[in-house]
C-alpha positions as CSV (number, residue, x, y, z in Angstrom):
1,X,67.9,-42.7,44.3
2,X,66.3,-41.2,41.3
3,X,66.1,-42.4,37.8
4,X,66.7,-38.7,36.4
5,X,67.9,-36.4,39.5
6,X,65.9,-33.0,38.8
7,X,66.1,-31.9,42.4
8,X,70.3,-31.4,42.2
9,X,70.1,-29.7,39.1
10,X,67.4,-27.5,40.7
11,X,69.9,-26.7,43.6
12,X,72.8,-25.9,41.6
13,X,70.9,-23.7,38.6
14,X,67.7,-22.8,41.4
15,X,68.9,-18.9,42.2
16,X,69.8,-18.0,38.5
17,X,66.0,-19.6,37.4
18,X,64.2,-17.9,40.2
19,X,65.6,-14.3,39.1
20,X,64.9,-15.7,35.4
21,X,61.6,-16.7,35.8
22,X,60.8,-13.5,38.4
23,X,62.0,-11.2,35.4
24,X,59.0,-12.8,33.4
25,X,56.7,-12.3,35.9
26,X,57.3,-8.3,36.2
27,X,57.3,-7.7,32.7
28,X,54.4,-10.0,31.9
29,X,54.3,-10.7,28.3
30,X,53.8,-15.0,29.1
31,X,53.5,-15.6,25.4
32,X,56.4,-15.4,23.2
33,X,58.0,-12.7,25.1
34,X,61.7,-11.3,24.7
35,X,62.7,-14.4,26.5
36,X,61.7,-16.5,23.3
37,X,63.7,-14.6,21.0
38,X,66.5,-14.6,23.2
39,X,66.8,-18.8,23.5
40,X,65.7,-19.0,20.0
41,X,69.1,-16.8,18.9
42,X,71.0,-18.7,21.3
43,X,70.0,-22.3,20.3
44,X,70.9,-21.2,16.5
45,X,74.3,-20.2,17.8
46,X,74.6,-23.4,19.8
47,X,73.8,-25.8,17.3
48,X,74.9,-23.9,14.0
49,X,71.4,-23.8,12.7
50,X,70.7,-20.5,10.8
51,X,67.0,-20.5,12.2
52,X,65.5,-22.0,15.6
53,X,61.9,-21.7,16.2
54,X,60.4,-22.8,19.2
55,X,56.9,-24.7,19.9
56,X,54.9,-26.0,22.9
57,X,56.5,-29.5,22.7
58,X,58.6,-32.2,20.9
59,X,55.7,-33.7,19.3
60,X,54.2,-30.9,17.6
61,X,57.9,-30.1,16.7
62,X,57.7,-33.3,14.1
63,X,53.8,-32.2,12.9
64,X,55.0,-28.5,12.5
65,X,57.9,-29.8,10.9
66,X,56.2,-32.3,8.5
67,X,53.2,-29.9,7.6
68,X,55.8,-27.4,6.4
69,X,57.6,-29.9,4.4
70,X,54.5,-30.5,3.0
71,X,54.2,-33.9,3.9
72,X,50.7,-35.4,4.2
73,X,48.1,-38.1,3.0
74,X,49.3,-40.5,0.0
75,X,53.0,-40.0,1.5
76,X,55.3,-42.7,3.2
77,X,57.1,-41.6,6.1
78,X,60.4,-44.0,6.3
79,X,60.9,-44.1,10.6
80,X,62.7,-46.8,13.4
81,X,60.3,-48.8,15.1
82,X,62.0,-48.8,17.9
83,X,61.4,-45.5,19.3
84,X,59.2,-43.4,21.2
85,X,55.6,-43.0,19.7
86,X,55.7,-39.6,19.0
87,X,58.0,-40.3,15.7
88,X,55.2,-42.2,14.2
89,X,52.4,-40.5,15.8
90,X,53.1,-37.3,14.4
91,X,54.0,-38.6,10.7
92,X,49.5,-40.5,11.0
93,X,48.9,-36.9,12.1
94,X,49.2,-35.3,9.5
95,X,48.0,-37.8,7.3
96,X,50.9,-39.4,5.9
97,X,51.7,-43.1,6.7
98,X,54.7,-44.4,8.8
99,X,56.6,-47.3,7.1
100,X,58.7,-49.1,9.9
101,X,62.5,-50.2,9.6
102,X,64.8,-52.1,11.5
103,X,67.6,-50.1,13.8
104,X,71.0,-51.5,14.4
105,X,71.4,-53.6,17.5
106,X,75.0,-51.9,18.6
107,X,74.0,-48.0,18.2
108,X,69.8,-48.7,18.2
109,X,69.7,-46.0,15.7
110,X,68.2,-46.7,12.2
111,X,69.7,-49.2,10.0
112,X,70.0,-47.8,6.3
113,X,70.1,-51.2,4.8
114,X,66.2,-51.8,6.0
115,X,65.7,-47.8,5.1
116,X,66.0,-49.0,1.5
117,X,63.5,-52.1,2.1
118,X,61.0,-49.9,3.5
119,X,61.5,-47.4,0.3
120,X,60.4,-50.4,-2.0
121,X,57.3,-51.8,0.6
122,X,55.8,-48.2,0.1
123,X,56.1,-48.4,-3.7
124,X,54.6,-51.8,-3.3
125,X,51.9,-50.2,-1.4
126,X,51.2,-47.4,-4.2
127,X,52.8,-45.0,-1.5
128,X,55.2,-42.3,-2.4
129,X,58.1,-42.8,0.3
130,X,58.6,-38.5,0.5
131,X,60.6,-38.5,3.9
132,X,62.9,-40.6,6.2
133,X,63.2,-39.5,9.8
134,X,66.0,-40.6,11.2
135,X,66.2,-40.8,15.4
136,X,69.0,-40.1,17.5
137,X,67.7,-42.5,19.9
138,X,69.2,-42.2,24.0
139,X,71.5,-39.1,22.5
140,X,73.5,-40.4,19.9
141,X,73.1,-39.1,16.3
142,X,72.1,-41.8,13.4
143,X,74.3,-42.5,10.6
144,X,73.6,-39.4,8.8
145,X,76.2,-39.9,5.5
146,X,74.0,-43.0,4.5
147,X,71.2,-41.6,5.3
148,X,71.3,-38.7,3.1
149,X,72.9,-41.1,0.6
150,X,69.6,-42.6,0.5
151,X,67.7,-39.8,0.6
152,X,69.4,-38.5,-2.2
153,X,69.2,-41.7,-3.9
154,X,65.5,-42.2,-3.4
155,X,64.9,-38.4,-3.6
156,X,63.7,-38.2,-0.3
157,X,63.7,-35.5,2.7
158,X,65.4,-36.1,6.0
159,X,63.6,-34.7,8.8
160,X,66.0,-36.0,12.5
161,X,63.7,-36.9,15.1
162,X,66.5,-35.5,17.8
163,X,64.0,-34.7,21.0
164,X,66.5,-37.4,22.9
165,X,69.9,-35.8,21.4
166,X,70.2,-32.0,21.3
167,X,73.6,-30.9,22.3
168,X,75.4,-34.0,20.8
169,X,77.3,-34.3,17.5
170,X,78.1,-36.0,14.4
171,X,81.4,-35.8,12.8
172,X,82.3,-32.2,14.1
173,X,78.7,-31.2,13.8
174,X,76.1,-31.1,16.2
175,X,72.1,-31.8,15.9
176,X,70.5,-29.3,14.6
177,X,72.5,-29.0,11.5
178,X,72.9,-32.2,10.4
179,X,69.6,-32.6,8.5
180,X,67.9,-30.4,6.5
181,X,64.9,-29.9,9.4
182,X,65.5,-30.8,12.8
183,X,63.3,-31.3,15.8
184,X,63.8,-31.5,19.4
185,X,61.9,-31.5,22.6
186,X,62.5,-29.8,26.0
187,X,61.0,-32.0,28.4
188,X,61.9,-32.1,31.9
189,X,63.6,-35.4,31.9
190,X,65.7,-34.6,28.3
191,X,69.4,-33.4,28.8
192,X,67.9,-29.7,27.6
193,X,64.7,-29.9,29.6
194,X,62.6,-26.9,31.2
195,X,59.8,-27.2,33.7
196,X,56.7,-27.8,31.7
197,X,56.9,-28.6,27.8
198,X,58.4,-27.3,25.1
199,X,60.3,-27.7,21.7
200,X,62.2,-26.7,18.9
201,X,62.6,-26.9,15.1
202,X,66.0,-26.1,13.4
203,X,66.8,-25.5,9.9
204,X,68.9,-23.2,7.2
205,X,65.6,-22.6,4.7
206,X,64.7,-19.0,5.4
207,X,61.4,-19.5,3.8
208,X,60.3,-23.2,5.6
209,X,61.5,-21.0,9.2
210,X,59.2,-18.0,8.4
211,X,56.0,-20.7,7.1
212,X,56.3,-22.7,11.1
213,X,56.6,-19.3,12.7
214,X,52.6,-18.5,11.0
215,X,51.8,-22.5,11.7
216,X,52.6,-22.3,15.4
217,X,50.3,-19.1,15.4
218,X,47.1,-20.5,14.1
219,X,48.6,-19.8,10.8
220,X,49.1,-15.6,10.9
221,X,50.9,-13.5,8.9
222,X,54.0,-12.1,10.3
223,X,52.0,-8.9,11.0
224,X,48.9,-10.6,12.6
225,X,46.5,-8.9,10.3
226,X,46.0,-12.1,8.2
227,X,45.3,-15.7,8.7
228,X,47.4,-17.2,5.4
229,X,48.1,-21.0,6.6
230,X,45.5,-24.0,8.2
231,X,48.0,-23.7,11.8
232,X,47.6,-24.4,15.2
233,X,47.9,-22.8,18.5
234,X,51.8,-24.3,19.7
235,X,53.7,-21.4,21.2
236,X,57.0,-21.7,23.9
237,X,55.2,-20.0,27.4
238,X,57.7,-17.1,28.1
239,X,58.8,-18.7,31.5
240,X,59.9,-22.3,29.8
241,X,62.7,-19.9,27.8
242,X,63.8,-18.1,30.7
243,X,64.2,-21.6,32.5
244,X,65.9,-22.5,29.1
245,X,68.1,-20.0,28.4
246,X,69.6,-20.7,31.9
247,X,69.8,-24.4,32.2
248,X,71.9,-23.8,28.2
249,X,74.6,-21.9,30.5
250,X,75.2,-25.1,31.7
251,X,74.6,-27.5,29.0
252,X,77.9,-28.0,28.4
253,X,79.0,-29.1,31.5
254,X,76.3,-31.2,32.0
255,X,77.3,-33.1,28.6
256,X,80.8,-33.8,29.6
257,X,79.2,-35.1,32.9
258,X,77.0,-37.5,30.9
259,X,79.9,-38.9,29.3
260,X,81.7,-39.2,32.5
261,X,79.6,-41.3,33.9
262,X,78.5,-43.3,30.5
263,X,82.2,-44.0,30.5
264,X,82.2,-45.4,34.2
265,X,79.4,-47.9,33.2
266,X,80.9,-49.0,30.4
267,X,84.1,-49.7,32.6
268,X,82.7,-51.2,35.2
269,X,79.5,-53.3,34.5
270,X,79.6,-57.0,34.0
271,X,80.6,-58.4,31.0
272,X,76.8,-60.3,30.5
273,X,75.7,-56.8,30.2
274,X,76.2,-55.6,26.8
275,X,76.9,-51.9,26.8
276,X,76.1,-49.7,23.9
277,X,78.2,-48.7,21.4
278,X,79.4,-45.3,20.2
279,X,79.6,-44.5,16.7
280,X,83.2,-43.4,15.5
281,X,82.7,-39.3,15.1
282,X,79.8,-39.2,16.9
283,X,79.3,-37.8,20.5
284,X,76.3,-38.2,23.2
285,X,74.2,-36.8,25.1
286,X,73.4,-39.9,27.3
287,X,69.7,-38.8,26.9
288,X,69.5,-42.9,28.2
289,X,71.9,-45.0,29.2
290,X,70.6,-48.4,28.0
291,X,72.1,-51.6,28.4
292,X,71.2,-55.1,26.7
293,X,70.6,-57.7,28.8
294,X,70.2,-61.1,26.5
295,X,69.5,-63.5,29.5
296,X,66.8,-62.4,32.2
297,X,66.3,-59.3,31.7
298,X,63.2,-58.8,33.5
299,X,64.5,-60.6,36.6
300,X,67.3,-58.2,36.7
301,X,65.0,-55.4,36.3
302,X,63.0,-56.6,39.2
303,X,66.0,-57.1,41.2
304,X,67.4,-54.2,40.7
305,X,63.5,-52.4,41.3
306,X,63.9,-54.2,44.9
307,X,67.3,-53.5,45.5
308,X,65.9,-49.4,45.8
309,X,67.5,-48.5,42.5
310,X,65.3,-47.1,39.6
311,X,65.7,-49.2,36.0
312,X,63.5,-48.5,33.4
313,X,63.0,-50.3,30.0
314,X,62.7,-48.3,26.5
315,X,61.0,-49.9,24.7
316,X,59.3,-53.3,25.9
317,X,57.4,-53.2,22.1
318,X,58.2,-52.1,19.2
319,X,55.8,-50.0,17.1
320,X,54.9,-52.2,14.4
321,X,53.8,-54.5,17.0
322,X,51.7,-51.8,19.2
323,X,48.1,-52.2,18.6
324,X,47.5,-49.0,17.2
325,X,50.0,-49.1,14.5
326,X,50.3,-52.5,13.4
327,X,48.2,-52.0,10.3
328,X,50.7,-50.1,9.1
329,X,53.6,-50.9,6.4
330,X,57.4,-52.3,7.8
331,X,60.3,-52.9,6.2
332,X,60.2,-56.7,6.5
333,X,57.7,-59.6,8.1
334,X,60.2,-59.0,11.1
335,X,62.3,-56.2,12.3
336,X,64.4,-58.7,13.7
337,X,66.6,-56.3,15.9
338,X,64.0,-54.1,17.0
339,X,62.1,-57.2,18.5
340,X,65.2,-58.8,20.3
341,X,66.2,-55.3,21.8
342,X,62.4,-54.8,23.1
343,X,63.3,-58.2,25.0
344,X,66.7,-57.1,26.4
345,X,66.8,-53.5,27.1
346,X,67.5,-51.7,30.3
347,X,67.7,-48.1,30.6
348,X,70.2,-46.7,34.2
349,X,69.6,-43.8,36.2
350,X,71.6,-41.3,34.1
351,X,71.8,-37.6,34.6
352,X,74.7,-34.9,34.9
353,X,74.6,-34.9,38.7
354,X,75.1,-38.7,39.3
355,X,78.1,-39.3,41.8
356,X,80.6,-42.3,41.8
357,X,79.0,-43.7,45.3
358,X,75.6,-43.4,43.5
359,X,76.8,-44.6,40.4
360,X,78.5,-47.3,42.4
361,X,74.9,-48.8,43.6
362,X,73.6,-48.5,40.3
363,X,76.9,-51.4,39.0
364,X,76.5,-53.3,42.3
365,X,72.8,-53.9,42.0
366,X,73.4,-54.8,38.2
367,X,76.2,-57.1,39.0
368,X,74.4,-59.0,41.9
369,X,71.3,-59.5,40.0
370,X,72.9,-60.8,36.8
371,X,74.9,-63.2,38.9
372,X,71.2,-64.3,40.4
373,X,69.2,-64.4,36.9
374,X,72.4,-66.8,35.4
375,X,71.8,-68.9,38.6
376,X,69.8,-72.2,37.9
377,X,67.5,-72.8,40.8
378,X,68.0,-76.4,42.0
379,X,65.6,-79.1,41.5
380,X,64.2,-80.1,45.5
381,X,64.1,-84.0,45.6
382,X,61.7,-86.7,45.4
């Protein structure tokens, strides 16, 4: 059994990607060839972005994205810590300094009330809080009317971290329209993933699209004959769009798929695992399914780990407790949900080709060990 299948997507998409990625090959322009302008056209359709421009991954996404905001040294960057480290990685990048908040222990997406805490610890700090960036943490969009009520508030920009939720929506919407810059990541094990790295940056400002086309270029004017920007060298290889642009076809499909089976789980496992909860309005992508488990977590990890089937835990720490970035500011002493969620989570296999008998083994495994870990071991006699 595999955490994220790969290998059955590769055999139901494998023919169309092979003549894809062939067509490269014969007309050999690897670095932002037609095939680039082709995905970047049709994730601006897809996601009702008026500009897409792709990069060379999700985490230069965020520093692209940031650097054309403007967003650098002396400036608080408002973001979850409870999250992958790229989110705060790429705001020290760049110079800025991440400020952590709490997320909400239903949705694990960002909790507005601790946005506004971490707003006045930067001011404490002599920082200017310039940006919040929201995540759309396992696929599900953030709470994105009080977070631009905030924002608004605090005169701040919004910049969604969405590199685990492209293709899910908000209200109607979907992500890449929801803030006013959007990132995204293509890696193979996201619901939109290709077969190397890649990412994407969405927006409606004409002028902020045209400024990370020159960044991703090592800064060049639109002609080439000028270097007019301090960029860097983080272009989309030609093949990763062709794979793309065939694996969107799809995308769809695979969604509903997701939800299928996020459905099924939510039916069907025990009631001492606490399923996650779906925003009203809001839709996933099931980039994770992740489960809390408030007694034994780890014994029904290792349980499951023995039983063959694949668990995985995001995130056993929280970043304002990682070594690297605890000298950084946070919303509060403690992030109290963050920390109990780091204790509890569980992430099942999820992916759009995952059968009922499959699934099946996933819930069995699950309900046998939680029945184990809630089992008190009996004291032997004297």
């Amino acid at each position: 059994m595999e955490f994220i299948d790969l290998s059955a997507q590769r055999r139901r998409l494998g023919l169309r990607i092979d003549r894809a990625v062939a067509r490269v090959l014969d007309h050999g322009r690897f670095i932002l060839g037609p095939e680039v302008d082709e995905l970047e056209r049709r994730l601006q359709e897809f996601s009702g972005a008026r500009y897409c421009v792709t990069c060379a991954n999700g985490t230069d996404a965020l520093e692209l994205a940031l650097s054309a905001m403007n967003i650098g040294p002396g400036d608080g960057v408002v973001v979850p810590t409870f999250t992958y480290v790229a989110t705060a990685e790429a705001v020290v990048r760049v110079g800025a300094t991440p400020i952590f908040a709490d997320v909400d222990a239903e949705t694990y997406n960002l909790r507005p009330e601790s946005v506004a805490a971490a707003i006045r610890a930067a001011e404490h700090l002599g920082l200017r809080a310039r940006c919040v960036m929201p995540v759309d943490l396992f696929g599900q969009p953030a709470d994105y009317a009080a977070i631009h009520r905030l924002a608004e508030t605090h005169g701040l920009k919004v910049l969604a971290d969405a590199a685990q939720s492209f293709g899910a929506t908000w209200r109607g919407g979907r992500v890449g329209a929801l803030a006013g810059v959007t990132t995204t990541s293509f890696y193979p094990a996201k619901p939109l993933g290709c077969y190397g790295d890649g990412g994407a940056i969405f927006t409606n400002d004409e002028a902020l699209a045209s400024l990370l086309r020159s960044l991703r270029r090592h800064g060049q004017s639109e002609r080439g004959d000028a270097y007019i920007h301090i960029g860097r060298n983080s272009r989309l290889d030609t093949i990763q769009a062709a794979v793309l642009i065939e694996k969107l076809s799809a995308f769809e499909e695979e969604i509903e798929a997701r939800n299928v089976a996020a459905r099924r789980y939510a039916e069907r496992l025990p009631a001492q695992v606490v399923a996650p909860r779906i925003a009203e309005g809001n839709r996933s992508v099931w980039a994770q399914y992740t489960v809390r488990v408030p007694v034994g977590r780890d014994k029904v990890a290792a349980s499951c780990r023995a039983a063959g089937v694949p668990i995985a835990i995001h995130y056993a720490t929280p970043l304002h407790q990682a070594p690297a970035y605890r000298r950084f500011p946070t919303a509060a002493p403690q992030l109290e949900n963050a920390e109990s969620l780091s204790q509890e989570v569980l992430s099942l296999p999820m992916h759009a080709d995952l059968d009922e008998r499959t699934q099946d083994r996933v819930i069995d495994a699950i309900r046998e060990a939680v029945a184990a870990a809630a089992t008190k071991p009996r004291r032997a006699r004297a």
